[in-house]
Rosetta silent file (secondary structure, phi, psi, omega in degrees, C-alpha in Angstrom):
SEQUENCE: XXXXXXXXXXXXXXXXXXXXXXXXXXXXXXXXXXXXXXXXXXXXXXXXXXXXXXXXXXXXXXXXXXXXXXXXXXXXXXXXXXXXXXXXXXXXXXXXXXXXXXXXXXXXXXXXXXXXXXXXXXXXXXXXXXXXXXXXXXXXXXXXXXXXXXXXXXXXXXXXXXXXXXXXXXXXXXXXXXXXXXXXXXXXXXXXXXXXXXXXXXXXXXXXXXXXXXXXXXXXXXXXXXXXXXXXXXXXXXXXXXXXXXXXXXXXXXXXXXXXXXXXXXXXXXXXXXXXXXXXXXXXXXXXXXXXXXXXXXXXXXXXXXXXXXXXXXXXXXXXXXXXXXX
SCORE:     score description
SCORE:     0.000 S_00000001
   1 L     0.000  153.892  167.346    3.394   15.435   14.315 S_00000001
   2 E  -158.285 -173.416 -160.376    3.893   18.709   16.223 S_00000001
   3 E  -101.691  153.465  175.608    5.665   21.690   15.786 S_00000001
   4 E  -122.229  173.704 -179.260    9.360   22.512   16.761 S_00000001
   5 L   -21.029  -68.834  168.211   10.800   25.814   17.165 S_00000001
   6 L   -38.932  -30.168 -178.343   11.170   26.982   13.934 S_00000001
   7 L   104.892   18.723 -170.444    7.435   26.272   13.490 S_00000001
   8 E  -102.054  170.884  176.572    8.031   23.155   10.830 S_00000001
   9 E   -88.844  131.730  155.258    5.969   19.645   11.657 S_00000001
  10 E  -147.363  176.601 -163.293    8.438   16.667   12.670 S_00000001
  11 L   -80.764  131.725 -177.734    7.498   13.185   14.219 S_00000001
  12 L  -109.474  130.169  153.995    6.510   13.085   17.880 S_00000001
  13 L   -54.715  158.996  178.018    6.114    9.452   20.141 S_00000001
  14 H   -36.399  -54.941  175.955    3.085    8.107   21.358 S_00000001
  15 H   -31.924  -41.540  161.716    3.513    9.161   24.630 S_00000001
  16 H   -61.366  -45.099 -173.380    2.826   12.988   23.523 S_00000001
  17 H   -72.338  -64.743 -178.940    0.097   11.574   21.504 S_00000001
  18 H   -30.899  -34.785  179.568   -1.258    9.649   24.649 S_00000001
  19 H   -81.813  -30.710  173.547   -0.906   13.145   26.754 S_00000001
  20 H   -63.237  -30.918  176.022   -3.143   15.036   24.206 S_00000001
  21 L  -140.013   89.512  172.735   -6.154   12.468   24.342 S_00000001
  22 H   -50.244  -44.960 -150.540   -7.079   11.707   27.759 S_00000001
  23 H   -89.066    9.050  151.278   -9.933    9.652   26.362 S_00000001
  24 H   -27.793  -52.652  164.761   -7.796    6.674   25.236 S_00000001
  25 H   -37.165  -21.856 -176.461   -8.594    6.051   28.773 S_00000001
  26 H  -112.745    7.680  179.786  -11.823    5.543   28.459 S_00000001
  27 L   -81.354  160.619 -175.265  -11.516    2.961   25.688 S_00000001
  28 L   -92.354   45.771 -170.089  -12.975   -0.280   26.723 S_00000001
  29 L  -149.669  125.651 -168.122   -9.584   -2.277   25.864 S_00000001
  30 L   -67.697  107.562 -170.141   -5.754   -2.887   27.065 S_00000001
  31 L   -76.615  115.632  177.288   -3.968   -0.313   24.752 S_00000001
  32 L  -109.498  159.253  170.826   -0.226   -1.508   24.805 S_00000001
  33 L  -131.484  113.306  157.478    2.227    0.587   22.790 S_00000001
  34 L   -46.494 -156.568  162.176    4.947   -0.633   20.059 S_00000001
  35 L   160.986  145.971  149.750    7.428    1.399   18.452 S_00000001
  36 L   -94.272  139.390 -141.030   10.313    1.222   16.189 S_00000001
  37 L   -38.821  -64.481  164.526   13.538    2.603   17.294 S_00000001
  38 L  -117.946  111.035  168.914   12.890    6.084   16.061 S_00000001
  39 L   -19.642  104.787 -177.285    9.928    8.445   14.724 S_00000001
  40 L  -110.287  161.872  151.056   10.373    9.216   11.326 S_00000001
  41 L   -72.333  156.704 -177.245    8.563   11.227    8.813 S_00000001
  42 L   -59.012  -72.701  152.805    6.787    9.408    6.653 S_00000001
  43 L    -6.349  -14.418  148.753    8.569   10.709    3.743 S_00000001
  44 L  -110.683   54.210  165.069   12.132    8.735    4.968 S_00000001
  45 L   -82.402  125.623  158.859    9.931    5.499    4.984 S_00000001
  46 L  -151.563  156.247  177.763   12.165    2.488    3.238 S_00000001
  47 L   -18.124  -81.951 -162.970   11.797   -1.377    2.886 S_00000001
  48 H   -28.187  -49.887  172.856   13.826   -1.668    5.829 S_00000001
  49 H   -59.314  -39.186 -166.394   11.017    0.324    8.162 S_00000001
  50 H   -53.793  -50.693 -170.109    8.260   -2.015    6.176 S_00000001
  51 H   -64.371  -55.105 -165.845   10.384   -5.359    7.090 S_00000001
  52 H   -65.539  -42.030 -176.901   10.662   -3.813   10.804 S_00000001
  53 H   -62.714  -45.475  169.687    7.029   -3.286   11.165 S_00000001
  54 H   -54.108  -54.219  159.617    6.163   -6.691    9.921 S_00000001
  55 H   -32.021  -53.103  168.913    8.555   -8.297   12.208 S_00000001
  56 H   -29.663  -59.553 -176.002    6.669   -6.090   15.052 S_00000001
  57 H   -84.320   20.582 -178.670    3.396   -7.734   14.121 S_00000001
  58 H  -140.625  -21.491  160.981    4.717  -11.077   14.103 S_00000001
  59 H   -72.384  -48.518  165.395    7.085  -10.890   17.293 S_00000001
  60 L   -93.756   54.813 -177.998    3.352   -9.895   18.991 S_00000001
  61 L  -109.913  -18.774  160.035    0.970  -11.332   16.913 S_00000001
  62 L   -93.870   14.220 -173.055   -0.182  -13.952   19.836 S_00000001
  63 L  -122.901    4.557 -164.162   -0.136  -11.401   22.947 S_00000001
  64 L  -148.018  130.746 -175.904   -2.856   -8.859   20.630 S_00000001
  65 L   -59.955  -48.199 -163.808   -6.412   -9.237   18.993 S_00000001
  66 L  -153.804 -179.570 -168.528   -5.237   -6.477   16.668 S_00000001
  67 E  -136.606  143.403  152.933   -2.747   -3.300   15.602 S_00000001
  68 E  -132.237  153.134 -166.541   -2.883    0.131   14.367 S_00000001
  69 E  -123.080  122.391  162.400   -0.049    1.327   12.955 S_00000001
  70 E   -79.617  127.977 -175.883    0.571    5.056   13.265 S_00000001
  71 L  -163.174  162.437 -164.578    2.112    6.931    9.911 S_00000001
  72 L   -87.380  169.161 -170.649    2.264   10.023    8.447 S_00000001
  73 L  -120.502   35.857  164.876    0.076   10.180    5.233 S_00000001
  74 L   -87.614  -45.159 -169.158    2.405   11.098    2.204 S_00000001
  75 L  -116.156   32.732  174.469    3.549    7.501    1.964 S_00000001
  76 H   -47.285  -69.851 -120.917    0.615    5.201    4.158 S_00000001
  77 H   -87.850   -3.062 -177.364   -0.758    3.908    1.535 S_00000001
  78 H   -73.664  -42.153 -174.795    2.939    2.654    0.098 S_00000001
  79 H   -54.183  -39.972  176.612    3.310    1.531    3.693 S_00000001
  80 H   -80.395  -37.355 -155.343   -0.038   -0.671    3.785 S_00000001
  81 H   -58.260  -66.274 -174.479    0.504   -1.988    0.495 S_00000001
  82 H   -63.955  -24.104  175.710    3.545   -3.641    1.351 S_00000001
  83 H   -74.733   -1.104  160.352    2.560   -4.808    4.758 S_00000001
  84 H   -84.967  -24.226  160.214   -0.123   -6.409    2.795 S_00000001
  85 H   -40.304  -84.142 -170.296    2.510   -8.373    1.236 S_00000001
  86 H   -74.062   -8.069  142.959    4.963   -9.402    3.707 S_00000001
  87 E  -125.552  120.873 -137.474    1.840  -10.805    5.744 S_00000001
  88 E   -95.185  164.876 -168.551    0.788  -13.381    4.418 S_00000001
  89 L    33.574   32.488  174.081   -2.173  -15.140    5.880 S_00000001
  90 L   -34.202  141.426 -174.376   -2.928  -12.378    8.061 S_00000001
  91 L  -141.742  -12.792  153.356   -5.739  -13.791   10.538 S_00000001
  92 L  -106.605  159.864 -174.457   -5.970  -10.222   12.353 S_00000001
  93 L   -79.939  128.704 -177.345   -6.658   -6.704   11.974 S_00000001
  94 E  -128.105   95.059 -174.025   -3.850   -3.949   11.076 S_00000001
  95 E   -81.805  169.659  161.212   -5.014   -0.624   10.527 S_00000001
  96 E  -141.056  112.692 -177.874   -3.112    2.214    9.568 S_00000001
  97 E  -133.669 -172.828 -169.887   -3.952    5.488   10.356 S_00000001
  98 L   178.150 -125.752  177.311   -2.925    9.303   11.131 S_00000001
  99 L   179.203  155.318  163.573   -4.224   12.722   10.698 S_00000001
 100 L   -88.983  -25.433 -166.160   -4.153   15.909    8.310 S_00000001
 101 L  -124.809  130.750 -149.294   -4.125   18.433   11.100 S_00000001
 102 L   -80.369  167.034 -165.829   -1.230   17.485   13.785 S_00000001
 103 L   -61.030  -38.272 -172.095   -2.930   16.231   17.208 S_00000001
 104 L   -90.551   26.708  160.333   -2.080   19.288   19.362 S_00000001
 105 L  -117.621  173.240 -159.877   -4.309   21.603   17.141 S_00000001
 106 L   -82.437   -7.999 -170.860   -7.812   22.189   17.900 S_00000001
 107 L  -113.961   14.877  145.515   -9.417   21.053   15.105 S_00000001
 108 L    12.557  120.689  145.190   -7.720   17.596   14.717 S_00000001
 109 L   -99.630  -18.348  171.613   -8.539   14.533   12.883 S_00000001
 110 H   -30.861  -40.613 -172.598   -6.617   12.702   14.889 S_00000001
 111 H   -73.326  -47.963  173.071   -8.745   11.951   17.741 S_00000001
 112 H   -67.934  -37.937  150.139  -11.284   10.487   15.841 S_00000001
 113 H   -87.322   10.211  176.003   -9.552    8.469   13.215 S_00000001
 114 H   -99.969  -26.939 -166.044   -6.978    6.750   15.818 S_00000001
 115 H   -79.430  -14.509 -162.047  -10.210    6.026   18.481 S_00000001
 116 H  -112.859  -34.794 -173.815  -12.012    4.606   15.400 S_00000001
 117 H   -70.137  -65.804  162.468   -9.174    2.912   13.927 S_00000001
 118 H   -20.375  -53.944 -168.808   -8.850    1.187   17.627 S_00000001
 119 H   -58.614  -61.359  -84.989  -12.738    0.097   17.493 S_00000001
 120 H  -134.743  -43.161 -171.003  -12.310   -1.561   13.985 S_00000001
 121 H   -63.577  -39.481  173.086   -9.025   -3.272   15.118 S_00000001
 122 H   -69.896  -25.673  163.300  -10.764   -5.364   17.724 S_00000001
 123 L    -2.137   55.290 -170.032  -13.815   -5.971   15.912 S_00000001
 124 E   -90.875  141.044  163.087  -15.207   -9.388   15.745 S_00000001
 125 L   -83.241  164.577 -146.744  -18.369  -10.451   14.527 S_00000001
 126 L   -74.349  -20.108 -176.521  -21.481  -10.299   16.849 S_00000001
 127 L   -99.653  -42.244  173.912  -22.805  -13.955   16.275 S_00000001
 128 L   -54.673  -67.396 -173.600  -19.323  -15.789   15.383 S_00000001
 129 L    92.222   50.301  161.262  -16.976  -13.681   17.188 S_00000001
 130 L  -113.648  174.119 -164.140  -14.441  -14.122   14.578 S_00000001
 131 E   -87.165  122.128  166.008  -12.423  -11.205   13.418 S_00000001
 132 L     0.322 -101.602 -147.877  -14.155   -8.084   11.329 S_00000001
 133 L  -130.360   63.733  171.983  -11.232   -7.595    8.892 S_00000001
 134 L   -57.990   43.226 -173.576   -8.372   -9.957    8.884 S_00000001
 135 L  -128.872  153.465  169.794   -6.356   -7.328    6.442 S_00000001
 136 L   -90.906  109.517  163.738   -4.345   -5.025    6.426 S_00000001
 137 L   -49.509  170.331  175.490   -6.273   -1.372    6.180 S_00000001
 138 L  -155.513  133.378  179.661   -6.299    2.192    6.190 S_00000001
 139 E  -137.294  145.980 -159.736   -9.002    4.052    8.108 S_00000001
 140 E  -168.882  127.186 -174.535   -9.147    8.117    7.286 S_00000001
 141 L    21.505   43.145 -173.079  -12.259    9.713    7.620 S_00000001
 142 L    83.225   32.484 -157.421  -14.707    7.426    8.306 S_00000001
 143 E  -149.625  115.767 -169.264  -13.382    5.563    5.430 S_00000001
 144 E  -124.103  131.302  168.466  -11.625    1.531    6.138 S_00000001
 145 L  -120.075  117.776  173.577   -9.682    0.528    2.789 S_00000001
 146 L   -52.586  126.761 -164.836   -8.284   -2.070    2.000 S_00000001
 147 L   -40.395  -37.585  166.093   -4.586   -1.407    2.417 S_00000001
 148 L  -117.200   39.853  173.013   -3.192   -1.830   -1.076 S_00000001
 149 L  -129.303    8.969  169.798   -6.009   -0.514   -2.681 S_00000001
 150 E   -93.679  148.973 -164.874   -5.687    2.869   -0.870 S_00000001
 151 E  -111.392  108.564  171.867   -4.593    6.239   -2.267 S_00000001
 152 E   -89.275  119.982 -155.095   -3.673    9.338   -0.991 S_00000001
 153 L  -142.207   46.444  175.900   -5.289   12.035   -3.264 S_00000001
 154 L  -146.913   -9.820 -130.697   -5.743   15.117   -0.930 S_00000001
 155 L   -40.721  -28.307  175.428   -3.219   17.501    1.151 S_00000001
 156 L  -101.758   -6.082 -177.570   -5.293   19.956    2.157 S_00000001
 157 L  -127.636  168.035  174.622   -8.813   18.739    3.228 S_00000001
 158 L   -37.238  -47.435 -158.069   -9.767   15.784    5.684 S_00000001
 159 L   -98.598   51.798 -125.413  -10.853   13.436    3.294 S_00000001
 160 L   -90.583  -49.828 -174.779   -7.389   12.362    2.445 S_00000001
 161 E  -113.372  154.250  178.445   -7.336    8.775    1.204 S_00000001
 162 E  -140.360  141.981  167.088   -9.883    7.296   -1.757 S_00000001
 163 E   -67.694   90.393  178.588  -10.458    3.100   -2.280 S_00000001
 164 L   -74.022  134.483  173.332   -9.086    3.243   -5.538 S_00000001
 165 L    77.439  -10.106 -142.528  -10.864    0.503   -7.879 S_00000001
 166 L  -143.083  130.848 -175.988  -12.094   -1.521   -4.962 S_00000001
 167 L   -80.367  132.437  167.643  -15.638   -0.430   -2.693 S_00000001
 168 L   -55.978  157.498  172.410  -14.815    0.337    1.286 S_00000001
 169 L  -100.249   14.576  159.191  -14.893   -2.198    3.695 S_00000001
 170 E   176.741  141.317  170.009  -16.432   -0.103    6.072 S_00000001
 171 E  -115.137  152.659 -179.605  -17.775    3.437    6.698 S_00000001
 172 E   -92.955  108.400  165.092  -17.781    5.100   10.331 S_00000001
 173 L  -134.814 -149.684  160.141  -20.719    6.877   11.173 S_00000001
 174 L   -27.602  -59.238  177.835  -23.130    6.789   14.700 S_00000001
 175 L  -106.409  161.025  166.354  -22.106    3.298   14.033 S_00000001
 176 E   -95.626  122.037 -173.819  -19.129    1.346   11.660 S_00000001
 177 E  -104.272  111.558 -176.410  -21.116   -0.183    9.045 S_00000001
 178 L   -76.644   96.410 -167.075  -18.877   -3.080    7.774 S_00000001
 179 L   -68.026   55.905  164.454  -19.096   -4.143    3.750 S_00000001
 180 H   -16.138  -37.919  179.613  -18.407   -8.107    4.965 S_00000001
 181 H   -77.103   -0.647 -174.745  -19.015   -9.126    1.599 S_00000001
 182 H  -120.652   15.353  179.486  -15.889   -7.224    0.155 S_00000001
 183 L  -106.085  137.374 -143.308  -13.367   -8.523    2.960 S_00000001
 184 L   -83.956  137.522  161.827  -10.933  -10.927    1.948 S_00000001
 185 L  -118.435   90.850  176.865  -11.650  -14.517    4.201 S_00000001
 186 L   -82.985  151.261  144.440   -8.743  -16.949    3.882 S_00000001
 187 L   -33.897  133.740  163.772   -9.016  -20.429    5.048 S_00000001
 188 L   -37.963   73.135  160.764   -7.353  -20.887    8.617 S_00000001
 189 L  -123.644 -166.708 -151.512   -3.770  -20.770    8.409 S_00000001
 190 L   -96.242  111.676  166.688   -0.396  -20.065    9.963 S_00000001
 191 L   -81.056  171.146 -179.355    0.800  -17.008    9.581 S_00000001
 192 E  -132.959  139.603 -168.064    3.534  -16.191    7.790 S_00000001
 193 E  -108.782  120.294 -179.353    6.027  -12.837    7.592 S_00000001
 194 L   -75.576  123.958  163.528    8.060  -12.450    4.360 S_00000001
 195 L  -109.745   45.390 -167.596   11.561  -10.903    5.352 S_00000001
 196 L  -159.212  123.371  134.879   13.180   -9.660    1.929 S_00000001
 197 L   -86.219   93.841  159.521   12.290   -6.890   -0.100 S_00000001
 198 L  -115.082  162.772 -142.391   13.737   -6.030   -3.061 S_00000001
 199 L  -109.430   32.501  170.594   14.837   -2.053   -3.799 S_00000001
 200 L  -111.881   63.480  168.041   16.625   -2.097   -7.199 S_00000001
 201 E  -106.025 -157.538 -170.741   12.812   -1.189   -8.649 S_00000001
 202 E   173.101  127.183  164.318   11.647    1.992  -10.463 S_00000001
 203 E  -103.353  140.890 -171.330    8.512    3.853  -11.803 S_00000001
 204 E  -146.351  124.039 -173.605    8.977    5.397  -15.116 S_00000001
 205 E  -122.125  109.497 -166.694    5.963    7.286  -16.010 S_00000001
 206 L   -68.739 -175.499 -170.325    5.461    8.178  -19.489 S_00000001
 207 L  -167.819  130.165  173.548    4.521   11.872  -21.127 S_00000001
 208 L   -36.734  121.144  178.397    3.950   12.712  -24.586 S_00000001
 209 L   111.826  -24.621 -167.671    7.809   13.879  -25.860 S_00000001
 210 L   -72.363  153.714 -160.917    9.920   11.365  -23.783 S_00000001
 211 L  -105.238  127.499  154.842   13.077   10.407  -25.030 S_00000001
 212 H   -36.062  -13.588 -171.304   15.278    7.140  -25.798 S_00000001
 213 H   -97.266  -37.329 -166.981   18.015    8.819  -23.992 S_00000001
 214 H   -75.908  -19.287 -173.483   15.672    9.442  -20.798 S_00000001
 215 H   -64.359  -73.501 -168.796   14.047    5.626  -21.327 S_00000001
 216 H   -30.797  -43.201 -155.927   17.239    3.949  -21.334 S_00000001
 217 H   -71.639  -34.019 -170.137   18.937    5.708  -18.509 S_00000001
 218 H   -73.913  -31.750 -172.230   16.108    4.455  -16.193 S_00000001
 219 L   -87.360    4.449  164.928   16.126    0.823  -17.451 S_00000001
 220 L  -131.734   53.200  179.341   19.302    0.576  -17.895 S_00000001
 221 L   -84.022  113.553 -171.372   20.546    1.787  -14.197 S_00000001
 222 L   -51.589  135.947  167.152   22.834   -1.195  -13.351 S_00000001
 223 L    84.505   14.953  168.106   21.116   -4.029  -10.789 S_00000001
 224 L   -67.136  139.005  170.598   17.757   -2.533  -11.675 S_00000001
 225 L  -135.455    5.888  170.296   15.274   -5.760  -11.606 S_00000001
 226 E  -176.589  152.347 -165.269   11.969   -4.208  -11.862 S_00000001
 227 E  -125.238  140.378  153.802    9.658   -1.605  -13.345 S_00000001
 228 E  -114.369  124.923  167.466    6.432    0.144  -13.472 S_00000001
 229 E   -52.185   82.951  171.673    5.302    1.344  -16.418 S_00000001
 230 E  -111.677  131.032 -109.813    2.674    4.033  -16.159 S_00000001
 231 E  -137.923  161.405 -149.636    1.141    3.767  -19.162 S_00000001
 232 L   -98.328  160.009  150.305   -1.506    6.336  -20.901 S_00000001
 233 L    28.229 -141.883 -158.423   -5.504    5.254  -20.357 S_00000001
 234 L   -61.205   87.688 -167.601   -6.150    1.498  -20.801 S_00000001
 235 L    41.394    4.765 -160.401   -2.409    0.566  -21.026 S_00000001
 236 L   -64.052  159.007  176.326   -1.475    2.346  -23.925 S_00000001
 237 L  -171.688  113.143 -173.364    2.368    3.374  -24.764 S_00000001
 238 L   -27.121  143.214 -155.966    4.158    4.766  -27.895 S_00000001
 239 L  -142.299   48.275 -174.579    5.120    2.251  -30.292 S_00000001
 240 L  -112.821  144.404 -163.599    7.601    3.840  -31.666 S_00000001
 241 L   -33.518  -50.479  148.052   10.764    1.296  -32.206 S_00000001
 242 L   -20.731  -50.135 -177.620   13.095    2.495  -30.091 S_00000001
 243 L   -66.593  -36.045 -162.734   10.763    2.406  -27.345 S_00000001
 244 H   -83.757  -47.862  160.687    9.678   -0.975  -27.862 S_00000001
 245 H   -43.418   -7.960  176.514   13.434   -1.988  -28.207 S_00000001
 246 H   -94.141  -41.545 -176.943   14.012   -0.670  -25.088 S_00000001
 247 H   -44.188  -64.398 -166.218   11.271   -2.972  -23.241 S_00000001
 248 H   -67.023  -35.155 -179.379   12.990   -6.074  -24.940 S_00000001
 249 H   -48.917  -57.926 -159.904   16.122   -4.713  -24.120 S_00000001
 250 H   -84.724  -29.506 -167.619   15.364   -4.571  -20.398 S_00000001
 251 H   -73.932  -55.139 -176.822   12.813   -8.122  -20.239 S_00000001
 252 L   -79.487   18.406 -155.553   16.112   -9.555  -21.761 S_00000001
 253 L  -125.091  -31.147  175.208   18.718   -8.154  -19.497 S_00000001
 254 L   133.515  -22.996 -178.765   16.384   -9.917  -16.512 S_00000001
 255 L   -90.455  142.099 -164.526   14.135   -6.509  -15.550 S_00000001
 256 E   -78.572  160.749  152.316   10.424   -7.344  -14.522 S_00000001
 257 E  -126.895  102.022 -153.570    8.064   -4.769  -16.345 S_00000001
 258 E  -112.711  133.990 -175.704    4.516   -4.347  -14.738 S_00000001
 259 E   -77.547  149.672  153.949    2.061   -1.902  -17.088 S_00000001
 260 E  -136.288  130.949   84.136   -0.074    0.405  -14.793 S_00000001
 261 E    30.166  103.572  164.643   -2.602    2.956  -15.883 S_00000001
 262 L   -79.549   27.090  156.467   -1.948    6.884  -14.911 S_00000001
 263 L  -111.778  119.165 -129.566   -5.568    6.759  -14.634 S_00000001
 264 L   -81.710   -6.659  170.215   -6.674    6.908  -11.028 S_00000001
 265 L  -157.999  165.199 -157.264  -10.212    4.327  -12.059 S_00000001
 266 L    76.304 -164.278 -158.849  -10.422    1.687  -14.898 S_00000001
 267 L  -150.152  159.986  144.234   -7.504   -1.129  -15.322 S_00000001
 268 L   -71.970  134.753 -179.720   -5.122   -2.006  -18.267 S_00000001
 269 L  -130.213   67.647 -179.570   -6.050   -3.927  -20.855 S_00000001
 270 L   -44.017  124.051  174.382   -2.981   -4.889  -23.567 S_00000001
 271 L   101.624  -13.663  160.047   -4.084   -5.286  -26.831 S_00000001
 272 L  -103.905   53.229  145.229   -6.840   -3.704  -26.893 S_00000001
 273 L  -151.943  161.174 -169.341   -5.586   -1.164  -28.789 S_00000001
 274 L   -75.561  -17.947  165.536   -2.761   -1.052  -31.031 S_00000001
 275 L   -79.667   20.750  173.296   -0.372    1.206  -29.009 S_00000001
 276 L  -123.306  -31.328 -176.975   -0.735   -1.570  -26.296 S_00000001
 277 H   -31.295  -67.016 -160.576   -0.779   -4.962  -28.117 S_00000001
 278 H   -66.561    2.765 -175.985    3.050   -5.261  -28.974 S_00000001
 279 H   -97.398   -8.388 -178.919    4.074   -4.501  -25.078 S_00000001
 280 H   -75.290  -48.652 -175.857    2.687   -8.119  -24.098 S_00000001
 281 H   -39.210  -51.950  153.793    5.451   -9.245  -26.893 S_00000001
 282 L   -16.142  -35.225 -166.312    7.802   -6.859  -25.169 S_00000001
 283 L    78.407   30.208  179.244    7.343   -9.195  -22.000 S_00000001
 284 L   -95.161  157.636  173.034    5.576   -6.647  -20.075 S_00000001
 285 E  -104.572  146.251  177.559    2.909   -7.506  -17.673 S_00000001
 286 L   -74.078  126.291  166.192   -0.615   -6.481  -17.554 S_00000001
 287 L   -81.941  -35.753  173.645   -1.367   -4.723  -13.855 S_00000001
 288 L    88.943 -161.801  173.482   -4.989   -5.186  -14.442 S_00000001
 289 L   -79.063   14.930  163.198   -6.606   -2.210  -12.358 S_00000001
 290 L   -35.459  146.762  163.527   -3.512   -1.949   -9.405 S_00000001
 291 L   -81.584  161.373  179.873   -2.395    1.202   -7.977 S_00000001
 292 H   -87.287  -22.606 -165.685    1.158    2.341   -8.712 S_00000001
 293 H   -81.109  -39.229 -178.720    1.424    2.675   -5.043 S_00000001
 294 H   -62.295  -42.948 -173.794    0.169   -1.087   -4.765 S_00000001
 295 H   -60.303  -34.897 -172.610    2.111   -1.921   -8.131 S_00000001
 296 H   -99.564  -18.368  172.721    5.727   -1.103   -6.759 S_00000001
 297 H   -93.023  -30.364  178.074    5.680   -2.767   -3.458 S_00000001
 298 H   -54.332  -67.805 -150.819    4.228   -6.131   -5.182 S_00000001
 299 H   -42.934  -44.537  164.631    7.027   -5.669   -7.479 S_00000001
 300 H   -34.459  -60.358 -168.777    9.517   -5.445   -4.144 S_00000001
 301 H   -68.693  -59.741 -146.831    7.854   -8.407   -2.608 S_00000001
 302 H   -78.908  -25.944  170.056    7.753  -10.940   -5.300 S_00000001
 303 H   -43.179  -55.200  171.516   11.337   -9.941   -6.659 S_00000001
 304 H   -37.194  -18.652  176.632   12.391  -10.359   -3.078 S_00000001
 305 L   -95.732   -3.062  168.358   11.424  -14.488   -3.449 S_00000001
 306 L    31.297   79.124  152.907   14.149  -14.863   -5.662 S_00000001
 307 L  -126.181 -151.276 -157.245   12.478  -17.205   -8.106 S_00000001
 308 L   -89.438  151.019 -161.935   13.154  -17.974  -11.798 S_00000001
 309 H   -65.808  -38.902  160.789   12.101  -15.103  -13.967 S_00000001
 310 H   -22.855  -89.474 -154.431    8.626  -17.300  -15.274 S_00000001
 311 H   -29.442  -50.250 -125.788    7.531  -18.005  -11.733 S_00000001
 312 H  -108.025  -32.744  149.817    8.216  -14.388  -10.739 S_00000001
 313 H   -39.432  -49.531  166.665    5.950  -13.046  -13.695 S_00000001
 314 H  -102.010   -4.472  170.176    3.363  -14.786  -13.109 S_00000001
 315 H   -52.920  -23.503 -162.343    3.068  -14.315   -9.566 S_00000001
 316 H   -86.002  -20.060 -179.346    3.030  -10.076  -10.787 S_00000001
 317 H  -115.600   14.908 -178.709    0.258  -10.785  -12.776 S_00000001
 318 L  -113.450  128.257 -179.232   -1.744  -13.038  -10.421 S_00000001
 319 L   -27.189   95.891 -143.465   -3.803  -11.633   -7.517 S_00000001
 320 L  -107.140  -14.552 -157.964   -1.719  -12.082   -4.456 S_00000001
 321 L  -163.560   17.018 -151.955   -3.830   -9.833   -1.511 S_00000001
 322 L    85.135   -5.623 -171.957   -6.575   -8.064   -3.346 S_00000001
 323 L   -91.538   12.449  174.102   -4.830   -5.582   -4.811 S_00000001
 324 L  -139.587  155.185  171.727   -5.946   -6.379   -8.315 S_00000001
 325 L  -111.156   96.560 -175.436   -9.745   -7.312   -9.606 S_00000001
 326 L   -77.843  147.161  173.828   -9.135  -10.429  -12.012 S_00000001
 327 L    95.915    0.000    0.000  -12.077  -11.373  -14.635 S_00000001
């Protein structure tokens, strides 16, 4: 970002960024640069940029060990999430990074998390040589997260993003100390890039007081096919008939309903308690410990496969990329 006349932040190309930090130059690597048509703020991010960036990394995915994806950091971690989605069997590294303080002031984060973001994409290990962290990531202050388990839970200080639920897979210090044991290792296969999203979802987040007339309107917004629930503590949600008639209402009209937790650590767990029990009946699904940010792009993806409503259920409640801790 940098400043325009008026003095507001708007999206700048690389090239600017490339004139601000001469030492790119001094990395020990060919730096090539990518782009999508235009610079956006993060904040006009839709499916459509997620589908173009995947396409990016799959039109080059043989000419590059690995990517960083530059993005502003109101919606990264919506941004990772889904790109952990649409590639599937990811066999390379995709970082995503940015900055709190725009590049052309002096006290930057920039410099440090895009040169460090760089390191981590090429990464291989020292006796195999096979690659670090075949995932997609977020690296923010010396902090590498797995992509749909990342959060943004700061505006004002450095320390920007938190691993919700999930331990980093690496902190940056003198050295990047990798957690190898918490990095997903598939079996050798081809990848593959998922081209469909779909963006008739919703999050409808309850609050003590909400109303059947406010329930309805969201779940019953014509061509809606999927919801997140966020749900009190362990999955909990008023049980009072209306309400629950409205769940069955929408599970029988065809809309997916995935329970999430507005609590930022622990997981849902329907039934055990009695304001949660009757929402499995409902046909809602248990998120487990998911992010809402993680929770709404699955929902995108697996709607987007246009399979029979079973199929498409249980893919939402089964672990598709890490983003949920089953057992």
């Amino acid at each position: 970002m940098e400043y325009n006349r008026r003095g507001e932040l708007v999206p700048m190309k690389f090239e600017q960024i490339r004139r601000k930090m001469p030492e790119l130059r001094q990395l020990n690597m060919n730096l090539s640069v990518l782009s999508l048509p235009q610079p956006i703020d993060s904040s006009n991010v839709t499916a459509t940029d997620w589908l173009g960036l995947a396409a990016l990394v799959a039109e080059n995915y043989a000419r590059y060990d690995g990517f960083v994806v530059l993005h502003g950091t109101d919606t990264m971690a919506y941004s990772a999430a889904a790109l952990s989605y649409l590639l599937e069997n990811l066999g390379k590294t995709v970082v995503f990074t940015g900055a709190q303080v725009p590049v052309g002031r002096i006290r930057t984060d920039a410099r440090r998390n895009l040169v460090t973001a760089l390191d981590i994409a090429v990464a291989r290990h020292p006796r195999a040589g096979t690659v670090r962290v075949p995932e997609v990531c977020v690296f923010f202050n010396d902090l590498l997260i797995r992509g749909n388990r990342a959060k943004k839970v700061e505006s004002e200080q450095y320390n920007a993003f938190r691993s919700e639920n999930y331990p980093p897979l690496a902190r940056a210090g003198i050295e990047v100390e990798f957690n190898d044991k918490q990095v997903r290792h598939l079996p050798s296969a081809q990848l593959q890039v998922h081209q469909r999203l779909e963006e008739q979802v919703v999050i409808l987040k309850l609050f003590p007081g909400i109303t059947e007339r406010v329930v309805r309107a969201v779940l019953e917004v014509e061509g809606l096919r999927g919801c997140v629930l966020e749900t009190y503590g362990a999955g909990n949600a008023p049980t009072a008939d209306w309400f629950l008639r409205c769940l069955r209402d929408a599970h029988d009209r065809g809309v997916q309903v995935l329970n999430v937790s507005q609590c930022e650590e622990g997981r849902v767990i329907q039934g055990q308690y009695e304001t949660s029990s009757q929402l499995t009946d409902m046909g809602v699904i248990g998120g487990e410990d998911i992010t809402t940010e993680a929770a709404i792009t699955k929902l995108m993806f697996v709607l987007g496969l246009g399979l029979n409503p079973r199929e498409t259920a249980r893919l939402l409640a089964q672990d598709l990329r890490g983003e949920i801790s089953l057992g």
